[in-house]
RODO-2510 file (C-alpha; in nm, 4 decimals, decimal comma):
residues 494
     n   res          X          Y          Z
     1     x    -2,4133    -1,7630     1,9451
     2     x    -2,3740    -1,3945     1,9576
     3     x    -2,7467    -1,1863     1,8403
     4     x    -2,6455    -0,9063     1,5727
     5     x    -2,9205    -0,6859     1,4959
     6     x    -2,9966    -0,5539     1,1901
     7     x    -2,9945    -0,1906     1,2904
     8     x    -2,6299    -0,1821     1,3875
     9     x    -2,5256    -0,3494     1,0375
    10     x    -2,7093    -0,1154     0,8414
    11     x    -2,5752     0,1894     1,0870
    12     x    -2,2898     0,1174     1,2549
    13     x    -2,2548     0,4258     1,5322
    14     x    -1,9018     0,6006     1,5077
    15     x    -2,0072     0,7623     1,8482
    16     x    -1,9467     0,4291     2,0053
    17     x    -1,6806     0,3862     1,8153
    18     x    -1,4994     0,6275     1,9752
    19     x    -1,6054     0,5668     2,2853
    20     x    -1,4078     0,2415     2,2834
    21     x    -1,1126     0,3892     2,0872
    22     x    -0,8705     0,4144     2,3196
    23     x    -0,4904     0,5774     2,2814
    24     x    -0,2391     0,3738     2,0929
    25     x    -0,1118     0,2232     2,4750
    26     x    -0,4362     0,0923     2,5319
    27     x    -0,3131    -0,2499     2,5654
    28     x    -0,1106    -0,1731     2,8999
    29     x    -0,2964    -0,3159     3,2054
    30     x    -0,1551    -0,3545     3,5602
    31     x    -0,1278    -0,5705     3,8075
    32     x    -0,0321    -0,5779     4,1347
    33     x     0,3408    -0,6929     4,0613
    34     x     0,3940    -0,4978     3,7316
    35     x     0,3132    -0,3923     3,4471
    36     x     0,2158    -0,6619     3,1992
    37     x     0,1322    -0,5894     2,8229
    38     x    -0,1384    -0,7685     2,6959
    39     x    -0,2597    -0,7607     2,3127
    40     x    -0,5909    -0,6201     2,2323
    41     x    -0,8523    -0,8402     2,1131
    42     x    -1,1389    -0,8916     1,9053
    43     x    -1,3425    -0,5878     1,8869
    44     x    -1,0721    -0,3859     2,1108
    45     x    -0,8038    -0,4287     1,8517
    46     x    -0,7044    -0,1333     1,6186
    47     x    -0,7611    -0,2509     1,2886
    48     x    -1,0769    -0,3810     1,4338
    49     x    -1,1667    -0,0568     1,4784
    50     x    -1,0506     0,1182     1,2052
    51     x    -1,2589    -0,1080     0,9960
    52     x    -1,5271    -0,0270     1,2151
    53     x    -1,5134     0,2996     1,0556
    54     x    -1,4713     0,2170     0,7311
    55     x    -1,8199     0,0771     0,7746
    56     x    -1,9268     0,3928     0,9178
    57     x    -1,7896     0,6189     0,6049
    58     x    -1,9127     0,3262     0,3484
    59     x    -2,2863     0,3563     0,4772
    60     x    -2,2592     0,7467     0,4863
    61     x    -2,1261     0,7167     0,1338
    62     x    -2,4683     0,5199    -0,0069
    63     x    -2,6397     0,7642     0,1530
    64     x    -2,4511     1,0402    -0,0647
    65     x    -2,3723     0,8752    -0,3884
    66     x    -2,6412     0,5797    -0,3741
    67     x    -2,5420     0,2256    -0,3812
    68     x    -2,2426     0,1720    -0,5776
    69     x    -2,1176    -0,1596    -0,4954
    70     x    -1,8294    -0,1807    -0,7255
    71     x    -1,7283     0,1352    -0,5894
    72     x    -1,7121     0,0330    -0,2514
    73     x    -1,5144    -0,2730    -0,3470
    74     x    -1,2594    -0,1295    -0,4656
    75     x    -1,2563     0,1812    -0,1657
    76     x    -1,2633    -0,0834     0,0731
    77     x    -1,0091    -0,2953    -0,0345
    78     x    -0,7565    -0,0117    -0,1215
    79     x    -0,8172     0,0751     0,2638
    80     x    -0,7388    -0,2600     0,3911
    81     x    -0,3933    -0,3138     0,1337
    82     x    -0,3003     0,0616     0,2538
    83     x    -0,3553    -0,0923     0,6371
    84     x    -0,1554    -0,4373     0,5520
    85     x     0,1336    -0,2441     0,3704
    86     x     0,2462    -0,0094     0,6432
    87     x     0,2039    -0,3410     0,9424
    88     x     0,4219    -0,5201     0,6500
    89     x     0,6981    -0,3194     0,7817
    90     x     0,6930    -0,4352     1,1459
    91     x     0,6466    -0,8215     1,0030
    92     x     0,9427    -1,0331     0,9487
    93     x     0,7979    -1,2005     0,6584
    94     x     0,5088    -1,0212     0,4969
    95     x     0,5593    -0,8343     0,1686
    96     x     0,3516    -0,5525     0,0644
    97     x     0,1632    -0,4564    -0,2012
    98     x     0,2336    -0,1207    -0,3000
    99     x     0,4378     0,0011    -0,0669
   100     x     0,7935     0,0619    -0,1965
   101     x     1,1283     0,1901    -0,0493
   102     x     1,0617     0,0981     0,3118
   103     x     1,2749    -0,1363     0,4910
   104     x     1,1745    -0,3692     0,7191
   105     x     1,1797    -0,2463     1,0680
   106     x     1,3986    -0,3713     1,3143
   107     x     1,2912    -0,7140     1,5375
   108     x     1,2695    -0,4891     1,8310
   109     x     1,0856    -0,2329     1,6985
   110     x     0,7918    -0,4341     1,6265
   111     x     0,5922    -0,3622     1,8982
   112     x     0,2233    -0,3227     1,9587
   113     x     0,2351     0,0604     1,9822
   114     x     0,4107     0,0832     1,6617
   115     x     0,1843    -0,1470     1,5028
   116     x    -0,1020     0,0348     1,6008
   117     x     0,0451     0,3808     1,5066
   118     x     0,1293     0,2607     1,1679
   119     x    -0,1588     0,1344     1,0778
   120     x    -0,3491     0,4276     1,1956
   121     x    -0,1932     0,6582     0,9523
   122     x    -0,2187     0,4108     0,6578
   123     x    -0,5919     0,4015     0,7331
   124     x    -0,6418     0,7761     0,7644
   125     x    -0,4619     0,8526     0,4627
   126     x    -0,6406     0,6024     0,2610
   127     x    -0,9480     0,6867     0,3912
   128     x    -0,9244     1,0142     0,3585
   129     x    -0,8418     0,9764    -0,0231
   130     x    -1,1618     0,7403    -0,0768
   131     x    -1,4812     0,8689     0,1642
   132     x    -1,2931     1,2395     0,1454
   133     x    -1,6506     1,3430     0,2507
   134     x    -1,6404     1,1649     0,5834
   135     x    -1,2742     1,3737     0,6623
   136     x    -1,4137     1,5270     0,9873
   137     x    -1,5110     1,2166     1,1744
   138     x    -1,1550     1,0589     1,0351
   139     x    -0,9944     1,3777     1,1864
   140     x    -1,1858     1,3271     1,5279
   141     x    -1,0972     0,9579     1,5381
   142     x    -0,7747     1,0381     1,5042
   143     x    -0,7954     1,2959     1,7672
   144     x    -0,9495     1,0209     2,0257
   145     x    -0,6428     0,8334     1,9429
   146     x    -0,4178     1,0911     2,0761
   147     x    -0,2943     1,1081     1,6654
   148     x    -0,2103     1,4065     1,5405
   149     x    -0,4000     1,4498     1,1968
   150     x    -0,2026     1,6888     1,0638
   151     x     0,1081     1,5167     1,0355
   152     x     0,2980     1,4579     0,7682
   153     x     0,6568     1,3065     0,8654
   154     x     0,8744     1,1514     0,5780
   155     x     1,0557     0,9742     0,7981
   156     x     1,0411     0,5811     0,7192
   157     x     1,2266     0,5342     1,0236
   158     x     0,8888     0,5818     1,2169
   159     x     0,5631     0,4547     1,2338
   160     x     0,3883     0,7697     1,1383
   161     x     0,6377     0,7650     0,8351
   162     x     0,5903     0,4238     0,7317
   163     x     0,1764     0,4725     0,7605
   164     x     0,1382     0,7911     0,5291
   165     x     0,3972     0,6363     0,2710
   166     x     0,2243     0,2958     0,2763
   167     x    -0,1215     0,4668     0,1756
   168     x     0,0201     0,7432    -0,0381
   169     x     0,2243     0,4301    -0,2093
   170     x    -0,1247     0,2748    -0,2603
   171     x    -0,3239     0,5550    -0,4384
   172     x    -0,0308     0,6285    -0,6716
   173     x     0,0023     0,3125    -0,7667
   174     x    -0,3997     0,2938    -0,8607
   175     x    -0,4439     0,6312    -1,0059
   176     x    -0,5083     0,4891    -1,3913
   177     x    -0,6365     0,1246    -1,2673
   178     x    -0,9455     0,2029    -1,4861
   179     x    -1,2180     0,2557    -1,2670
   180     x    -1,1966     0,6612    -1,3597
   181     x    -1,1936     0,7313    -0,9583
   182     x    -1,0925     1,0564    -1,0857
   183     x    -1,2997     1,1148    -1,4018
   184     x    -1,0316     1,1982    -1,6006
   185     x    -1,0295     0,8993    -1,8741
   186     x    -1,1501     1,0085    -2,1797
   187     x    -1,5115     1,0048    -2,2862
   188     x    -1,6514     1,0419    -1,8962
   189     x    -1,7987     1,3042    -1,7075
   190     x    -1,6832     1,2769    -1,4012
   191     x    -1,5648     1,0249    -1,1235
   192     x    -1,6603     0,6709    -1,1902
   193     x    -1,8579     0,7378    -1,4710
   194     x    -1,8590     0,5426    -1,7958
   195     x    -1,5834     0,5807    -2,0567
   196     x    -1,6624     0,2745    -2,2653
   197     x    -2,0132     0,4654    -2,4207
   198     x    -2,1878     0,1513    -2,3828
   199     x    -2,5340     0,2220    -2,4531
   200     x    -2,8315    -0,0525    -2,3457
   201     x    -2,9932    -0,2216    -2,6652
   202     x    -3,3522    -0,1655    -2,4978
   203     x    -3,4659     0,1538    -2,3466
   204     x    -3,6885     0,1769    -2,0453
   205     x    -3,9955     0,1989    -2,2630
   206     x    -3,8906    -0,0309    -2,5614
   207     x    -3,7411    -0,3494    -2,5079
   208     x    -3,6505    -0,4872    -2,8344
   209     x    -3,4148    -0,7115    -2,8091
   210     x    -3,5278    -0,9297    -2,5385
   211     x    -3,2180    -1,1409    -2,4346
   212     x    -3,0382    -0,8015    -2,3534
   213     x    -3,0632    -0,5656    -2,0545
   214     x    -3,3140    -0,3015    -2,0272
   215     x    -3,3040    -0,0248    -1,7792
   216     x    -3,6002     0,0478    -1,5181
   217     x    -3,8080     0,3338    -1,3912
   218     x    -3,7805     0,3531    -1,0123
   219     x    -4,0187     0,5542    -0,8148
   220     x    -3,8128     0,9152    -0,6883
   221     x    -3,9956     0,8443    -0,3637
   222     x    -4,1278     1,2361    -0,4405
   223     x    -4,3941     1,1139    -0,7268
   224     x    -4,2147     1,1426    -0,9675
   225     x    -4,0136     0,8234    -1,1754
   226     x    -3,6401     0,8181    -1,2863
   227     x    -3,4377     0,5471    -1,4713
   228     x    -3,0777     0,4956    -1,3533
   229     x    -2,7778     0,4312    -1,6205
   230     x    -2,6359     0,1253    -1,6099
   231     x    -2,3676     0,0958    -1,2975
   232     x    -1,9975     0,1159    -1,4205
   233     x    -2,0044    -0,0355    -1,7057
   234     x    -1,6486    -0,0476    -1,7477
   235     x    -1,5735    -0,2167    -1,4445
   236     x    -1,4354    -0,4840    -1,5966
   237     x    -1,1146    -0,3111    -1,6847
   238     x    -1,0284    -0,2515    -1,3566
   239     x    -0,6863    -0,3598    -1,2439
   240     x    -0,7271    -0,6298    -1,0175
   241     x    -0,5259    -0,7895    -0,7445
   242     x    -0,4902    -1,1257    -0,7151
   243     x    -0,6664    -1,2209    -1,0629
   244     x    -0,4314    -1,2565    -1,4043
   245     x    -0,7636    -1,0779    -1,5637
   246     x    -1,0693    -0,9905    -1,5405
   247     x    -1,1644    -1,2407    -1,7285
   248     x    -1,0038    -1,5270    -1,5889
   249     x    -1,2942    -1,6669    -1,4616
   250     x    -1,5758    -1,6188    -1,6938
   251     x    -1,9014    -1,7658    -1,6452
   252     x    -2,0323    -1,9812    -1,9677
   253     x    -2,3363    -1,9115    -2,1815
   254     x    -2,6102    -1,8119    -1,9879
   255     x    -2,9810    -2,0104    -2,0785
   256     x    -3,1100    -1,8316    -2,4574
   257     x    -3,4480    -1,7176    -2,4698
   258     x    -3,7190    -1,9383    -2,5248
   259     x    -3,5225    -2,2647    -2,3957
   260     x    -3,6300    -2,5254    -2,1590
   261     x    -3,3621    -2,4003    -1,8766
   262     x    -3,4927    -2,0399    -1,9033
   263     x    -3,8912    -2,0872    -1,8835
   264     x    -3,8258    -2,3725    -1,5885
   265     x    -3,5801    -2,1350    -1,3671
   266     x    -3,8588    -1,8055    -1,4931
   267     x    -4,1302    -2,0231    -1,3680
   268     x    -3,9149    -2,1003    -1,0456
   269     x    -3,8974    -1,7432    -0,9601
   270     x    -4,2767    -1,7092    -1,0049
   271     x    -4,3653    -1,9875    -0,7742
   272     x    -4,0782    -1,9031    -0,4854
   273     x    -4,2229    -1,5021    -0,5222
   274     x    -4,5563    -1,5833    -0,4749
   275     x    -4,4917    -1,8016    -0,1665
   276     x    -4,2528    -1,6273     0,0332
   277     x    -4,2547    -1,7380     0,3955
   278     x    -4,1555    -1,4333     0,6827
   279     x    -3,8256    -1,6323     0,6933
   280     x    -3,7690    -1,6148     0,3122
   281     x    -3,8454    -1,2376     0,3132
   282     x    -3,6329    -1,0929     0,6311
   283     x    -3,3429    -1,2892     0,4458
   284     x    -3,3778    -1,0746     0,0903
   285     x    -3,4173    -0,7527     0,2802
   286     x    -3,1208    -0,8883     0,4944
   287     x    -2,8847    -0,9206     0,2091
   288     x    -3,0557    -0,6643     0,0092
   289     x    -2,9330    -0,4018     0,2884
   290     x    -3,1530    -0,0962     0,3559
   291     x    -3,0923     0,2630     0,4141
   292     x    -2,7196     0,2822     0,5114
   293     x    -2,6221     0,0273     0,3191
   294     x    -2,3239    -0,1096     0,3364
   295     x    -2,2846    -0,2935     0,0508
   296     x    -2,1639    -0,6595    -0,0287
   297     x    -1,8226    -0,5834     0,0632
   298     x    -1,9552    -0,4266     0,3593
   299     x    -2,1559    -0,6996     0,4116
   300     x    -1,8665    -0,9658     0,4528
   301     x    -1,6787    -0,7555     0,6216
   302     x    -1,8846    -0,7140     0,8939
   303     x    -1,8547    -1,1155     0,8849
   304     x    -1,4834    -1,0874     0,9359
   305     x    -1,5432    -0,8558     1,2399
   306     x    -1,8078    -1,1370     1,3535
   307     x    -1,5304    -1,3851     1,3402
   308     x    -1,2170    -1,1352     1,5378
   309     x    -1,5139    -1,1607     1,8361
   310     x    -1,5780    -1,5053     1,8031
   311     x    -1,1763    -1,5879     1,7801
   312     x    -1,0327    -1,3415     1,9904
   313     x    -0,8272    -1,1692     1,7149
   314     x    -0,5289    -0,9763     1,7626
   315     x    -0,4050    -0,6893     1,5205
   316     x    -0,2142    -0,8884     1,3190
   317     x    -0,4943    -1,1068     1,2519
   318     x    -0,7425    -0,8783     1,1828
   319     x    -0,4831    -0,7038     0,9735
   320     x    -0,4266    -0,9876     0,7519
   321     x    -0,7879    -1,1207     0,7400
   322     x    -0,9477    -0,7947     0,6023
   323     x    -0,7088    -0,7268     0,3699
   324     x    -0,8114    -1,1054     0,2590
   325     x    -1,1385    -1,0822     0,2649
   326     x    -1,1458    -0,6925     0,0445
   327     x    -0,9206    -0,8163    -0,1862
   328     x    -1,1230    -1,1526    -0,2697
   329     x    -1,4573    -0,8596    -0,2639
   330     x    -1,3013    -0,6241    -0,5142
   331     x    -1,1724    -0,9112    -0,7455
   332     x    -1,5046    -1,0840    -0,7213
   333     x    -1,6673    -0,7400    -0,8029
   334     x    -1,4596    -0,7275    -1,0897
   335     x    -1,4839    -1,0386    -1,2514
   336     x    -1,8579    -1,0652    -1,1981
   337     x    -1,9048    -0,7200    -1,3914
   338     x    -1,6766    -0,8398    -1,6811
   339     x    -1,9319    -1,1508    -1,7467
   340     x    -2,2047    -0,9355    -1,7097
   341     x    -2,0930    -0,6750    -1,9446
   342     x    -1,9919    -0,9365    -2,1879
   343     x    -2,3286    -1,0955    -2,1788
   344     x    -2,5514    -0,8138    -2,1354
   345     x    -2,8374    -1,0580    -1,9829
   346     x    -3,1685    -0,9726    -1,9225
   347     x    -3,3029    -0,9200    -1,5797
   348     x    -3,6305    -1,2081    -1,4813
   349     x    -3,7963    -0,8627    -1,4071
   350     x    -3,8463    -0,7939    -1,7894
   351     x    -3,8107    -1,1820    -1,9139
   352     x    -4,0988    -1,3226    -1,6768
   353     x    -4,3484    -1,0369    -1,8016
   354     x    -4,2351    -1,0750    -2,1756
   355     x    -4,2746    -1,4821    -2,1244
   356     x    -4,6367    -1,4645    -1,9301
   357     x    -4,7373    -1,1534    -2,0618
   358     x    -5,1198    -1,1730    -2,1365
   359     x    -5,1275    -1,5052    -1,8986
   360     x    -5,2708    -1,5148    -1,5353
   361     x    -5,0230    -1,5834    -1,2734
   362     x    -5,0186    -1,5822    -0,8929
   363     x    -4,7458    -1,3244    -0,7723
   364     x    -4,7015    -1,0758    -0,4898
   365     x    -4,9193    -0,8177    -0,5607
   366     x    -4,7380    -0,4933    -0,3652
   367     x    -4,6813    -0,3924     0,0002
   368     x    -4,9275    -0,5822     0,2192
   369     x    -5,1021    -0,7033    -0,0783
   370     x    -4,9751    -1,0490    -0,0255
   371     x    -5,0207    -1,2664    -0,3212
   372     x    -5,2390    -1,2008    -0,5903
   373     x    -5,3918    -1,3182    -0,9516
   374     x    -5,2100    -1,0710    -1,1980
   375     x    -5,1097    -1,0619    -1,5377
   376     x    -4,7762    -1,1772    -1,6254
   377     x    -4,6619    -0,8458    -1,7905
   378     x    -4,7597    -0,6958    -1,4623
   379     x    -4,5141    -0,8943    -1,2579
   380     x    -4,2917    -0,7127    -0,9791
   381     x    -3,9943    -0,8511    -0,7874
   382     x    -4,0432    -0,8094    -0,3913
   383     x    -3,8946    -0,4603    -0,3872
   384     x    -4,0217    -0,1127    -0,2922
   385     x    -4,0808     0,1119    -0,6007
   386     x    -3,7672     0,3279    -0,5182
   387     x    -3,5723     0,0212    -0,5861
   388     x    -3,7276    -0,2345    -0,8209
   389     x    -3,4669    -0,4086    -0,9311
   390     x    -3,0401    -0,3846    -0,9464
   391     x    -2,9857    -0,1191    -1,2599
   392     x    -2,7190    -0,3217    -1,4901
   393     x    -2,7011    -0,6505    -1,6404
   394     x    -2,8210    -1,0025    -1,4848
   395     x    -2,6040    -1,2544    -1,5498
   396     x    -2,3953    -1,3538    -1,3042
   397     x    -2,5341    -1,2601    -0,9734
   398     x    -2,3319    -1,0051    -0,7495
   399     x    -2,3976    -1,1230    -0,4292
   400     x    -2,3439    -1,4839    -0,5529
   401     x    -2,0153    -1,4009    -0,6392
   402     x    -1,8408    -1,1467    -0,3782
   403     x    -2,0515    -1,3971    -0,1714
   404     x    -1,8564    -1,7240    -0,2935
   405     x    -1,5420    -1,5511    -0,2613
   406     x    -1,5357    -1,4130     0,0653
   407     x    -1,7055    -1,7300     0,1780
   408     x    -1,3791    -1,9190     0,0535
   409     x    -1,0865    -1,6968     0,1755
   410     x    -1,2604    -1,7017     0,5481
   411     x    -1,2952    -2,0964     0,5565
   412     x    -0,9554    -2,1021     0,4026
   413     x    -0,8251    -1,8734     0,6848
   414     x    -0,9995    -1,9445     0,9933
   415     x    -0,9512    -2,3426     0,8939
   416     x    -1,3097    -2,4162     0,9261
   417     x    -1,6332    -2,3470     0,7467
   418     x    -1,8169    -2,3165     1,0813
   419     x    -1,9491    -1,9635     1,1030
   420     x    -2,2144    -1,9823     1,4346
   421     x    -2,3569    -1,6258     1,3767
   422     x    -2,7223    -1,5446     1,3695
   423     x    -2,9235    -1,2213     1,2818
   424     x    -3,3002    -1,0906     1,4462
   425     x    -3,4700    -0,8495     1,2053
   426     x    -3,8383    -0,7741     1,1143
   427     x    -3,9744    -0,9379     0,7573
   428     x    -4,0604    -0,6762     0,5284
   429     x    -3,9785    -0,4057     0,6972
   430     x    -3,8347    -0,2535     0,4064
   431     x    -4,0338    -0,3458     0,1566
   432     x    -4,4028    -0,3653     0,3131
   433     x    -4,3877    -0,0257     0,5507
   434     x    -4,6051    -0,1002     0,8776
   435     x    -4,5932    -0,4827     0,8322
   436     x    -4,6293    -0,6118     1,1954
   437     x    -4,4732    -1,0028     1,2171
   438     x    -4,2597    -1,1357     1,4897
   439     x    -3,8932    -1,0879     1,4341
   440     x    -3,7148    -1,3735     1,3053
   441     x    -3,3591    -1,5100     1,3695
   442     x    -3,1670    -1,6179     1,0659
   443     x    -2,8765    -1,8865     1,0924
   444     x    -2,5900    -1,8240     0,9463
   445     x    -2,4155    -2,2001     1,0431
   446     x    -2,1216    -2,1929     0,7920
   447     x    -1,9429    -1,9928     0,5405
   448     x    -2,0577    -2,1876     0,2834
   449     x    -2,4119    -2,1884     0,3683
   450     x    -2,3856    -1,8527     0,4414
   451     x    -2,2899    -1,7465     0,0420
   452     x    -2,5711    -1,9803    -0,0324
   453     x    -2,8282    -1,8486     0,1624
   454     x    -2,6820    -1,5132    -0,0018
   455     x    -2,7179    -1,6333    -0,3095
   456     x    -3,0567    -1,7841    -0,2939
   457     x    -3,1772    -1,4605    -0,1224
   458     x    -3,1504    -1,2985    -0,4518
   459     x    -3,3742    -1,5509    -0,6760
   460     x    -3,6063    -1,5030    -0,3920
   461     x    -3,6432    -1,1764    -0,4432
   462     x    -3,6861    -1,1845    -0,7958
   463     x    -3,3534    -1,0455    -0,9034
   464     x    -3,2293    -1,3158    -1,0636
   465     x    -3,2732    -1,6560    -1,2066
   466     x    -3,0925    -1,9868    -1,0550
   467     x    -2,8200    -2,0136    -1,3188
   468     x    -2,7155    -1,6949    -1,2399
   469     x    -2,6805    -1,7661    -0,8507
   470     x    -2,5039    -2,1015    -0,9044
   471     x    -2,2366    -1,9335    -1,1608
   472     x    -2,2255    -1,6459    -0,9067
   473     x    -2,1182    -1,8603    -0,6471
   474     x    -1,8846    -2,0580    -0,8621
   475     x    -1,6677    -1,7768    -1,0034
   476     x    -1,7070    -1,6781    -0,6420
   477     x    -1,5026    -1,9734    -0,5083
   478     x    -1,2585    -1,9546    -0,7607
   479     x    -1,1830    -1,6087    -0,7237
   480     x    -1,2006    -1,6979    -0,2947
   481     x    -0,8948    -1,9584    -0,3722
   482     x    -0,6834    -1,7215    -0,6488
   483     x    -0,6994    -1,4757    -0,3575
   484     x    -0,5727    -1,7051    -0,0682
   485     x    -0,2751    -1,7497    -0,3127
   486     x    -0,2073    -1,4221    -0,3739
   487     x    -0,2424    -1,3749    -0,0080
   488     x    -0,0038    -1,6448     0,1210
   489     x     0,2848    -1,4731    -0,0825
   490     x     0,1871    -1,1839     0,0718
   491     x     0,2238    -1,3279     0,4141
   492     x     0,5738    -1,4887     0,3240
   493     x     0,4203    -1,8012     0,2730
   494     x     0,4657    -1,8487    -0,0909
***
């Protein structure tokens, strides 16, 4: 099993990127009879590399715009449908998306080279359109290709035609999808901000409805405080792709206050905070993601990349699997936000220090603090100050969800759940500054397990409650299996 450490997921390095890009030929070796064409694999295949990228551009982008994991869910995937449009045209059977008024390319022209030129312009158009603030490094890229990025050919007799139309196809196509990319709906103020004027019931200094979401101050890391708005609340009128709605899917009642489910899975996150072992907290700051973050989509999509190592995947693999696995993200993202607007759930962070509030209990107590008597209305979840807790409603988890879904669609298209990765990082980096533990390895067996672990990371952490990780995960699957269908029709198998 291959070691990926948690530096390069949080960072991936576009200089090395291009130092391994290659020219569209690349896949020409010789021998000492001829020349014989062999396909690219794994991590030396284009769209392998062009989502390589998109990782790159998605961690600069937190580090602009601050995590926005919607967002990126629907960036990402728009990428990956511009990507599987334009190869569409050099595949007898697949049907795209968006793309329209292209015909399929002849059986001879589908070649590697074409493939790989296609694709290339799909990406750096779409790109382009959703990081615009990375557009230098996509310009360079290109340039390391040997792509011109100033092109812009009409022809759909060509590659370079096919690429730019099959990405310029895909933005059109999404410009009023509802998530306000543009902030032009009315009643926002700019891109992807709220048009719905949802307004929390509880402010961040008077909770008075208890059941409902109440916004946090996070430390400005200056010494100062600020309290974010509540993330796009409106996601969940976002078109999706392979869901009939957003709310398709929707999670049930979550536990009221005061019941027996509530105080028991409260309590639970008490007991698991206070008792964190090194493994328990390398694996919330793992799925947490740090500085560079790259998100949950990111996340998963860096799992896909583990598996086109593992399996030796061509382009047209890799092609197909990432527009799977973004368009099972997005969805997820989606429906997840459409139950948690509906519900408008507390987070544990306010209902555990409403419930014990007066009452002794034995919690973390702060960076290198360990744990500590406290009471109850005290009670932190194991976070640094500039990021105490997610900033919109509970109920269901995020990472459950995209988690549960991307979990499915890779089982589903790999034909196993066995996943064989593992992951060396330092517990509590993040959160305790100057901790000094042995690294631990975290491993990541299966798919499934994996969205577990995912899951579980977050009640760990003291972000959510159980219910709200085992609904995550549900909707998750369900949303993992709508997508494969939506897929296989898109691969000319349905």
């Amino acid at each position: 099993m291959k070691t990926v450490f948690y530096s390069l997921l949080i960072a991936v390095s576009f200089s090395t990127l291009v130092s391994c890009g290659g020219s569209a030929d690349s896949g020409v070796t010789e021998n000492k009879d001829s020349l014989t064409v062999t396909e690219p694999q794994g991590e030396n295949n284009m769209a392998y590399k062009w989502a390589k990228l998109a990782l790159t551009a998605t961690a600069n982008d937190t580090e602009r715009f601050r995590p926005r994991p919607t967002v990126t869910s629907r960036m990402l995937a728009l990428v990956f449908v511009s990507i599987f449009d334009a190869w569409s045209a050099y595949d007898s059977e697949a049907i795209p998306v968006y793309m329209n008024g292209v015909e399929k390319r002849p059986v001879e022209e589908h070649t590697l080279a074409n493939k790989e030129k296609t694709i290339s312009y799909a990406a750096f158009y779409a790109l382009n359109e959703y990081f615009f603030s990375d557009s230098v490094m996509f310009d360079e890229y290109m340039d390391s290709l040997g792509l011109d990025p100033n092109l812009a050919s009409t022809d759909l007799t060509t590659p370079e035609g096919i690429g730019m139309k099959a990405a310029k196809d895909v933005i059109e196509a999404r410009k009023n999808d509802g998530s306000n990319q543009y902030g032009d709906m009315p009643g926002s103020t700019g891109p992807y901000t709220d048009y719905t004027a949802y307004k929390p019931q509880n402010t961040p200094d008077k909770n008075t409805n208890l059941s409902r979401w109440q916004p946090k101050y996070f430390a400005d890391g200056k010494g100062g405080k600020f309290a974010p708005a509540c993330l796009t609340p409106y996601w969940g009128n976002v078109k999706t792709l392979a869901l009939d709605s957003s709310s398709e899917f929707r999670s049930p009642v979550p536990p009221a206050l005061g019941s027996e489910q509530l105080n028991k899975e409260l309590e639970e996150v008490i007991n698991l905070q206070a008792n964190l072992t090194n493994e328990e907290k390398a694996l919330v700051e793992f799925m947490r993601d740090g500085p560079k973050s790259v998100q949950q989509t990111g996340h998963w999509l860096i799992f896909a990349q583990d598996v086109s190592r593992r399996d030796n995947h061509t382009l047209d693999q890799d092609v197909k699997m990432y527009f799977l696995v973004t368009m099972a993200a997005m969805d997820a993202f989606i429906a997840c936000w459409e139950t948690k607007m509906y519900y408008d759930y507390a987070r544990p962070y306010s209902l555990i220090r409403n419930h014990y509030k007066g009452k002794d209990i034995q919690a973390w107590g702060g960076p290198n603090k360990g744990t500590v008597t406290m009471k109850g209305e005290n009670w932190v979840p194991y976070s640094p100050e500039t990021f105490v807790c997610p900033p919109f409603p509970s109920y269901v988890s995020g990472h459950s969800t995209v988690s549960g879904a991307c979990s499915k669609v890779l089982e589903l298209f790999t034909g196993s759940d066995e996943f064989g990765e593992r992951v060396t990082l330092m517990p509590g980096a993040m959160t305790e500054p100057g901790i000094t533990q042995d690294s631990i390895v975290l491993e990541f067996t299966t798919f499934t397990e994996t969205a577990n672990m995912a899951g579980r990371s977050r009640v760990l952490g003291g972000y959510h409650i159980e219910c709200e990780n085992q609904e995550g995960l549900a909707m998750g699957r369900k949303v993992g299996q709508k997508a494969w269908e939506r897929y296989l029709y898109h691969i000319g198998q349905k």
